[in-house]
N, C-alpha and C positions, 0 to 999 in steps of 0.2 A: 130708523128715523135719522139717525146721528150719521148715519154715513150717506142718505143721500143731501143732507144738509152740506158733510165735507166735499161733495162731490159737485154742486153746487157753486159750492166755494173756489174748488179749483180749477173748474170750469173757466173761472172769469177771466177774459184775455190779462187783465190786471195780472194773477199771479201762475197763467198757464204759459203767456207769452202768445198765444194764440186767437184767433179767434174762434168764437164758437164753429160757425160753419165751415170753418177750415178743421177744426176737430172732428167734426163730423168727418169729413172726406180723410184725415189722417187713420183717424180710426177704422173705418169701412175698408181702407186701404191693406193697412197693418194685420185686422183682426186674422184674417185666414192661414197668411204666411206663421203666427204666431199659434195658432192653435196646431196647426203640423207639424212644429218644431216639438210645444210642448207634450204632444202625442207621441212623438219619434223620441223624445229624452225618457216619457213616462216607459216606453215601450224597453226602451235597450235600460232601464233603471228595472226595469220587472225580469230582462231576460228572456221576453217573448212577449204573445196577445196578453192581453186583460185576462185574468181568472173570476172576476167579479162581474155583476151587471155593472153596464150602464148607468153612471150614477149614483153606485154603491163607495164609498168608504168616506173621506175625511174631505171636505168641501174647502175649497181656498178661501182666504179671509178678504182676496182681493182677486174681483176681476178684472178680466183685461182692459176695460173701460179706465178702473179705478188705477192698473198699474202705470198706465200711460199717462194718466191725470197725475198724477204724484214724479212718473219722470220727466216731466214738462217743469211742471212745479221745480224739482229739484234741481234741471239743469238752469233753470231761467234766472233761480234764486239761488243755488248755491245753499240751501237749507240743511242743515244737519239731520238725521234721520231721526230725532228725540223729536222733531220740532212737526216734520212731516206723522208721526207715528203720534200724536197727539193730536193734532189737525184731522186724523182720520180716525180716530177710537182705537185703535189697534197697539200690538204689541210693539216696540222696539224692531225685534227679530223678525217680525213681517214687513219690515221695509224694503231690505235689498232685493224682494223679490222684483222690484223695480227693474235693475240690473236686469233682469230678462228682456225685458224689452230694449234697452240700447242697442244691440248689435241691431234689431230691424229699423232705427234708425238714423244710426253708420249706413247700413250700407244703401237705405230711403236716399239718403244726402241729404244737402239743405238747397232752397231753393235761392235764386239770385234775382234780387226787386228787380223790375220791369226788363227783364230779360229771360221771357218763357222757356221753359227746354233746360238751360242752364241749369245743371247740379253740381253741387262742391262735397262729393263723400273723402277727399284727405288733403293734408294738408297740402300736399303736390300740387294739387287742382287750383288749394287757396291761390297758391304763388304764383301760377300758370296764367289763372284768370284777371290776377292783380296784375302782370306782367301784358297783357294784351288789351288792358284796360288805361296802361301807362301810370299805374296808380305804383 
């Protein structure tokens, strides 16, 4: 109950940054890239296929839903991990699983207001697009 209240919570453009239906599309977007990665890191961390069923052993405390909720969160605010890891019931040490999801989006990019198409994935890009914009 406590975490879909925190999820809830972080949902709200207030401390996602986001809006809702744009969450919706970041995450539908996100979710597959993210679950291949973490199958390909679970795989070469086992040293081959699963030996277990589907389903069997140690269940994460956070899903992908919730890690991307909490890196929205944390990059928007700048919150310390005590503060997010209380916000969501959880440990301390289950935070930086967040950290997983950045690099899908680094390399996502960000989008640039009322200029479709446009993405800025580094800082080169910032300069680039500030420079043709005479800014």
């Amino acid at each position: 109950m406590k975490l879909t209240l925190a999820r809830a919570a972080c949902s709200h453009p207030a401390l996602s940054g986001v809006c809702r239906a744009h969450f919706g599309e970041l995450f539908a977007e996100l979710a597959a890239p993210w679950k291949a990665a973490r199958q390909s890191g679970l795989r070469e961390a086992r040293g081959g296929e699963r030996r277990r069923a589907a389903g069997a052993g140690r269940k994460p405390k956070l899903v992908f839903c919730d890690r991307l909720l909490l890196a929205l969160v944390h990059l928007h605010h700048q919150l310390p991990h005590e503060v997010l890891a209380e916000l969501y019931g959880v440990d301390r040490s289950t935070v930086p699983a967040i950290w997983q999801v950045w690099p899908l989006l680094a390399a996502r990019g960000f989008a640039v207001p009322d200029r479709p198409g446009v993405r800025l994935r580094t800082l080169e890009d910032v300069f680039a697009d500030a420079e043709t914009a005479g800014v």
